[in-house]
C-alpha positions as a Python dict, from the first residue, in 0.01 Angstrom:
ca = {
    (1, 'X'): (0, 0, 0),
    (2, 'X'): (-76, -302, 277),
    (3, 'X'): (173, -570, 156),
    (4, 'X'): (9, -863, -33),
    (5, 'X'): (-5, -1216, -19),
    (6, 'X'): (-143, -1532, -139),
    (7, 'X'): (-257, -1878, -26),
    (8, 'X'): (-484, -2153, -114),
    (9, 'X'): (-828, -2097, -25),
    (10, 'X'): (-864, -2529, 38),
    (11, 'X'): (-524, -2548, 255),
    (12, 'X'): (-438, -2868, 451),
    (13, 'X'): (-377, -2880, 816),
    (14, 'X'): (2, -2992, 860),
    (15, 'X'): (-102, -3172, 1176),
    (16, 'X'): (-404, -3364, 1128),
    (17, 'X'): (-425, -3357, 710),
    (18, 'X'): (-779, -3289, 716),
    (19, 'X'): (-874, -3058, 468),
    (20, 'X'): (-1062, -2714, 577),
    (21, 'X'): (-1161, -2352, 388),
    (22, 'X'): (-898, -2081, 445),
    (23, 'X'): (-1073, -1746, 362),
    (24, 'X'): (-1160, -1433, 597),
    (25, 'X'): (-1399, -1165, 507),
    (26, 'X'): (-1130, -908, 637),
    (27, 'X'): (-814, -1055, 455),
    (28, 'X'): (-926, -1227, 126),
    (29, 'X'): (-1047, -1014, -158),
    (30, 'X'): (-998, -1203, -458),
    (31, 'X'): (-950, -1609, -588),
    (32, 'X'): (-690, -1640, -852),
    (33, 'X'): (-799, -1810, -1162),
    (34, 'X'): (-1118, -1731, -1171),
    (35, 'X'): (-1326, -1426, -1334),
    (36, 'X'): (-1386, -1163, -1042),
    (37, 'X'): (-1746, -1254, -1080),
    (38, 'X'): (-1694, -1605, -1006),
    (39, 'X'): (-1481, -1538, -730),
    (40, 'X'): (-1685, -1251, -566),
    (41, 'X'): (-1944, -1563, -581),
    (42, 'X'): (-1733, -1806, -410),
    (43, 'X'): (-1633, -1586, -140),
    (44, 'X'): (-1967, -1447, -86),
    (45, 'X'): (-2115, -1809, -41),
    (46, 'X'): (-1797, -1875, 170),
    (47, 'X'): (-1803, -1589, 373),
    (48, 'X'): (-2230, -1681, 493),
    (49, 'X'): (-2145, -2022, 557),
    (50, 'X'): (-1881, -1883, 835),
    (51, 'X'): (-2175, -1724, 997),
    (52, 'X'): (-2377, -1989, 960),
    (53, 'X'): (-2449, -2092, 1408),
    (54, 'X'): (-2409, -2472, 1278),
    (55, 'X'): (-2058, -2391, 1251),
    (56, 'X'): (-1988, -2211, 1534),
    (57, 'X'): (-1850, -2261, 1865),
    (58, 'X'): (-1964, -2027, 2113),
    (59, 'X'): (-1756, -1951, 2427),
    (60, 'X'): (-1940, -1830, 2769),
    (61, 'X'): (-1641, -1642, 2928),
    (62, 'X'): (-1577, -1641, 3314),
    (63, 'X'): (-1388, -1535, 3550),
    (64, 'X'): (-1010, -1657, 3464),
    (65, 'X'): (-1111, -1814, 3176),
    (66, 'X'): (-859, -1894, 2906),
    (67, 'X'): (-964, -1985, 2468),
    (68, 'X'): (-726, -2112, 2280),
    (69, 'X'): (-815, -2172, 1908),
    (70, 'X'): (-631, -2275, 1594),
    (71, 'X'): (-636, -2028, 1335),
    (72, 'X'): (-497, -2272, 1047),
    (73, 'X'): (-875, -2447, 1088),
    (74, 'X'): (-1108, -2192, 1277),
    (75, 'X'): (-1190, -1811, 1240),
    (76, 'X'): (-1193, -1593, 1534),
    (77, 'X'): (-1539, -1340, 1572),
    (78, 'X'): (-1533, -1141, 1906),
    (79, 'X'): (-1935, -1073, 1951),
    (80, 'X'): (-1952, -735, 2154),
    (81, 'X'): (-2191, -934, 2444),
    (82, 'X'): (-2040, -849, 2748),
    (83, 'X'): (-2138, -475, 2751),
    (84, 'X'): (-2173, -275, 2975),
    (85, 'X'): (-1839, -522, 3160),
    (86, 'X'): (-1504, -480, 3021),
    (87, 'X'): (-1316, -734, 2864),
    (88, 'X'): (-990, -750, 2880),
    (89, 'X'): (-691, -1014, 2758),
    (90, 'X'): (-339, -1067, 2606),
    (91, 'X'): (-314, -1252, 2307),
    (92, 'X'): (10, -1539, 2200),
    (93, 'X'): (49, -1563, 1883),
    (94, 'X'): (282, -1858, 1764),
    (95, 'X'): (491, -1820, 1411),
    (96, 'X'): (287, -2027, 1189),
    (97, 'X'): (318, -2263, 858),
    (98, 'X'): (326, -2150, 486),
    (99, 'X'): (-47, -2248, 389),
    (100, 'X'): (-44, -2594, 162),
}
């Protein structure tokens, strides 16, 4: 069994105390205190507004090029557009907050 865990699904950013949706199609499968229904509702609606383009940021890599995002306010989507190039990378991650 994948180990479980659980955090707000409205969390607030510890820097800047705005406010922002904190779901992911891949991680969350359920909101507590709600009827499954209702929450395979919310997170469906949730889950189209992510893909929505007017809430998107796309990045036109180059040469040397280096994207840094905040994952405690943004979701990460690698779109396969670079074939038939390789991409290649390393990725930081940085020990994070507990979700509030």
């Amino acid at each position: 069994a994948y180990p479980c865990s659980r955090h707000p699904v409205v969390r607030t950013h510890p820097v800047t105390g705005r406010k922002g949706i904190f779901v992911n199609r891949s991680y969350t499968t359920r909101i507590m205190g709600v009827s499954k229904t209702e929450s395979d509702g919310i997170l469906k609606m949730l889950f189209e507004l992510a893909k929505d383009p007017n809430f998107q940021v796309r990045f036109e890599w180059q040469p040397h090029s280096i994207a840094i995002w905040d994952n405690r306010c943004t979701q990460h989507f690698a779109v396969w557009d670079y074939f038939p190039e390789t991409r290649s990378g390393y990725r930081v991650t940085l020990e994070g907050d507990k979700p509030v």
